[in-house]
N, C-alpha and C positions, 0 to 999 in steps of 0.2 A: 804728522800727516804722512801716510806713504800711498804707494803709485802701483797701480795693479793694471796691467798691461793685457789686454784679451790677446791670446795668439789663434783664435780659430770665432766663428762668429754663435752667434749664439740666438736662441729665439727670444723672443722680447721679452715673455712670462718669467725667463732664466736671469735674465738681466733684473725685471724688475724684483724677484727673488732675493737675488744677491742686494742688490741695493736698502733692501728692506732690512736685513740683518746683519749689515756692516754698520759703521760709524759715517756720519752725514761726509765728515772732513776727507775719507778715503778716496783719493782719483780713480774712477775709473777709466779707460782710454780705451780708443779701440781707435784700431791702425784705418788708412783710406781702404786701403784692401787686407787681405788676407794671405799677401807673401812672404817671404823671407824679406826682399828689398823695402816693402813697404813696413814692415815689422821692426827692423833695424832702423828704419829712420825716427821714430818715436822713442826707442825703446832707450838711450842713452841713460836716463835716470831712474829706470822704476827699480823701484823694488824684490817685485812680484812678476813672471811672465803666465799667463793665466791659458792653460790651454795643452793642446800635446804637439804643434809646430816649433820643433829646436833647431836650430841649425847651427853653422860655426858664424855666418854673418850676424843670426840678432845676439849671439852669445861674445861674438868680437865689440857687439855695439854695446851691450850693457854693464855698463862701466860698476854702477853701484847695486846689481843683482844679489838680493839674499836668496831667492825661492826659488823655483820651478814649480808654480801648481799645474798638477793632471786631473781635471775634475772627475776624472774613474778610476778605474780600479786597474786595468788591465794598461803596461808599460810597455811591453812587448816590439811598439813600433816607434821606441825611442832610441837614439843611438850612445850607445852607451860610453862605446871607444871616446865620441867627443866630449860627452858629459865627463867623465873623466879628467880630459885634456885638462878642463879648466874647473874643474874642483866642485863642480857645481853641487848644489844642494834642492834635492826631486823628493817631492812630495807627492801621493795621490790621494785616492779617496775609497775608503770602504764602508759609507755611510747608508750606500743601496744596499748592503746585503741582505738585511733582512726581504725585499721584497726581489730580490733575484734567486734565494732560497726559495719563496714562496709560488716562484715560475718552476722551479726544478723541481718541488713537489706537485705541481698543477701536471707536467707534464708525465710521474708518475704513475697517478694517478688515470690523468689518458689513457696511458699505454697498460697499467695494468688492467683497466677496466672497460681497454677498448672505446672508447668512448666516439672520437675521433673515425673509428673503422665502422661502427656500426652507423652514425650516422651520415656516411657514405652511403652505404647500402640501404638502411631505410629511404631516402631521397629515391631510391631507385625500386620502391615495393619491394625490397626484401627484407625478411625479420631474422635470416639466418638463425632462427631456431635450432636446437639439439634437437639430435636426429639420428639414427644407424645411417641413414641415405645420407645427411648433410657432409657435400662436397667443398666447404669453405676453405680457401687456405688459412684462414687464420680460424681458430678455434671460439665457436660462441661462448665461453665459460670463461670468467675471467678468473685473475689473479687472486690472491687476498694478498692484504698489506699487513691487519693485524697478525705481530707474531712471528712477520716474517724476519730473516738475516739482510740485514743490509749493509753493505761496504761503502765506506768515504772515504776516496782516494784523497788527499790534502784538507787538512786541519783551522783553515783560517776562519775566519768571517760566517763566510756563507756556510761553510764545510759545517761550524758548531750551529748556527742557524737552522741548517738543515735535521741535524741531529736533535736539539731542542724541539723541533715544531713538529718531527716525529716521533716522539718520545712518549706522548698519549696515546702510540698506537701498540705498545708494549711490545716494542721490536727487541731485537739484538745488533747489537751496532759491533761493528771491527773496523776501527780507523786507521790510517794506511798516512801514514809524514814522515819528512824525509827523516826530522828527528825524531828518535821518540820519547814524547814529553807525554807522560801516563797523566793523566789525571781522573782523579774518583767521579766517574760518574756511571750512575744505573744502570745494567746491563750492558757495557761499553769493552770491548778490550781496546788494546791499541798494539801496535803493530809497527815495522820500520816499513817505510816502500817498498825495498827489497823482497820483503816474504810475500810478497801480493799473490806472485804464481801457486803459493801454497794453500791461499785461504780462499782461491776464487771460486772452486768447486761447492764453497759453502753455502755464498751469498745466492739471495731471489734477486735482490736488487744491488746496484751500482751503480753508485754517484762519482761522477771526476768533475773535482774542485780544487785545479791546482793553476798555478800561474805558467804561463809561456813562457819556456828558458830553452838553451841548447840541450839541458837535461830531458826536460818532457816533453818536446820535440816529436811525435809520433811514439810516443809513453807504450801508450796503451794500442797492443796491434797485436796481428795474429797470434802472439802467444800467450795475448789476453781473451782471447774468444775460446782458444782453445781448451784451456785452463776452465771455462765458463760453464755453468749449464745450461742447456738444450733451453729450458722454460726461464732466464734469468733474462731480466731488462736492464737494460745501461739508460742512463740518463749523463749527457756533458753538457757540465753551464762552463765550462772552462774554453779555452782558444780551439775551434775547429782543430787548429793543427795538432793539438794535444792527441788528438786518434788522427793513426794511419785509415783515410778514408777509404783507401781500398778495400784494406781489410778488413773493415767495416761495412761495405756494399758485401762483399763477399758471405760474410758473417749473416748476414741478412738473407741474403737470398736463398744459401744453404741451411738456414733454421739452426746456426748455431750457437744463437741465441734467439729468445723469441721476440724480444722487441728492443727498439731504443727513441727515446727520445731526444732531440737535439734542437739546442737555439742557436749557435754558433756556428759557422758554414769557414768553404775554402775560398770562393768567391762572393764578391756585392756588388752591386749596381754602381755604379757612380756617374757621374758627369759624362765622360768618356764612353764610357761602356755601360750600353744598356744590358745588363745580364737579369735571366729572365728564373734563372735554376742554380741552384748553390754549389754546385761541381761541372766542371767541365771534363772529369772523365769517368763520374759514376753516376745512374740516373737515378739516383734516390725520390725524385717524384715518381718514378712507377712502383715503388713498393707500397705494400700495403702493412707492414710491421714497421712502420717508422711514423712519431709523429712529428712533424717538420715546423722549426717555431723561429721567425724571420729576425731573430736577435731581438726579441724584445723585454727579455726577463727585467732590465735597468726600467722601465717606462710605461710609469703607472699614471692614473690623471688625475691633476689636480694636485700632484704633487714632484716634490724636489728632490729625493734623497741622497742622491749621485751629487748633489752640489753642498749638502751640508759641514762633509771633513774639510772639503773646501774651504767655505766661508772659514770656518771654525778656525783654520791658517790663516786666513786674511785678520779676522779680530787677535787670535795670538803674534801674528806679524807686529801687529798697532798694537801691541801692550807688551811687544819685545818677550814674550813668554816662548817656552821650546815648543815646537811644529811637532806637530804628530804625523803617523803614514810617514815618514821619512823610508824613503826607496835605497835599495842597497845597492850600489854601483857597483861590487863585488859579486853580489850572486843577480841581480839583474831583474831583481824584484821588491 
């Protein structure tokens, strides 16, 4: 038997989820609350701490800890210096990608075919028809995809998901990782990060699919737009912070690039703070070249995906097999 410990709360469909595709014998626990002190007093024996709340009290409490599960994908708000301290072993999950690829192509798709801008305007009688007269800032003619160049800034999960599920549309792909690990597929090059500035002027479209580190930390900024075409759309399913958001409103508003799609923002709502718009210092709800998607690419219904790598840890935990998504305390991903 072992002991899997919730650090954060969880909806009842996720629990009863989990429960369904573990072993009957597996504890699960869940603290009186949802804090550090409340966490550390339970946490003495488990296993497993299930969740992304780490701190040095429940990590000083848990005496016989093998795991750290993150049931996502993104580590970014874990402290690593401490995970360190004590040797610890972090696990996450990248069992959603397929359907968070399948957001980063939805949003694509929006923005190249406008979809999102025109039905604004219709709501309001207009067809913004082609026209010598038509005054629209944004162009009624959309994009094509078939055929088109498209760039994938990091290689993982979602990045080959991505690449796969556009592959019937007989593109050209230039993949863009930190290593470069070539591998044979279809009209694909590949590419080290570094050369990015050189191949941006090729690409129609731009995907950033890479993980939140001091390295990609505002990655992609002014010298990525610039490098950019006028008519080329960016899509990031990766950390807001990954783009310099300035340079991004700026980018926008100057037409120098024609659109972008985005799920991931600089602020969220929470408890405290009711926040109503995803920047406090750029207003990216008055553009009309951007399609705005409230972090939802993980949450689809009816279904679990983001918890499967998960569990998948919990049954290999119970049958003492090696953990997969093992996070590197070293590069911080």
């Amino acid at each position: 038997m072992i002991k899997v410990l919730y650090t954060k709360p969880f909806f009842p469909a996720d629990i009863a989820y989990i429960k369904e595709h573990i072993p009957g014998d597996v504890e699960l626990i869940s603290p009186a609350d949802y804090t550090s002190e409340e966490i550390a007093k339970v946490s003495g024996d488990v296993d497993m701490l299930f969740g992304g709340l780490i701190t040095e009290e429940i990590l000083e409490a848990s005496k016989k800890l093998k795991c750290i599960q993150v049931p996502w994908t993104g580590v970014d708000q874990l402290n690593f210096s401490l995970l360190k301290k004590y040797e610890a072993t972090v696990c996450n999950s990248h069992s959603n990608s397929g359907v968070v690829a399948e957001h980063a192509i939805a949003l694509l798709f929006d923005a190249a075919k406008k979809l999102s801008f025109h039905d604004r305007y219709m709501r309001q009688g207009i067809w913004n028809r082609p026209s010598p007269t038509n005054t629209s800032p944004i162009t009624p003619f959309s994009k094509k995809i078939s055929n088109a160049n498209i760039g994938i800034v990091g290689f993982g999960n979602i990045g080959k998901d991505i690449h796969q599920m556009l592959s019937g549309f007989n593109c050209n792909f230039k993949v863009f990782n930190r290593s470069l690990k070539e591998l044979t597929l279809t009209k694909t090059t590949f590419y080290k990060s570094s050369d990015i500035l050189k191949e941006l002027g090729t690409l129609d479209f731009l995907f950033i699919s890479v993980a939140l580190t001091e390295q990609t930390t505002e990655m992609v900024n002014a010298s990525y737009f610039n490098a950019m075409k006028n008519d080329a759309i960016l899509i990031n399913i990766s950390r807001g912070e990954v783009l310099d958001q300035t340079a991004l409103f700026n980018a926008l508003i100057n037409k120098d690039i024609a659109f972008a799609g985005i799920d991931t923002w600089y602020q969220y709502p929470n408890k405290e703070t009711p926040v109503k718009f995803p920047s406090k210092e750029n207003q990216f709800e008055t553009l009309d070249n951007i399609i705005m998607s409230p972090h939802r690419a993980g949450m689809v219904e009816s279904s679990f995906p983001h918890l499967d790598d998960a569990i998948e840890n919990i049954n290999r935990l119970y049958t003492n097999k090696p953990l997969i998504n093992k996070v590197s305390l070293t590069d911080n991903y």
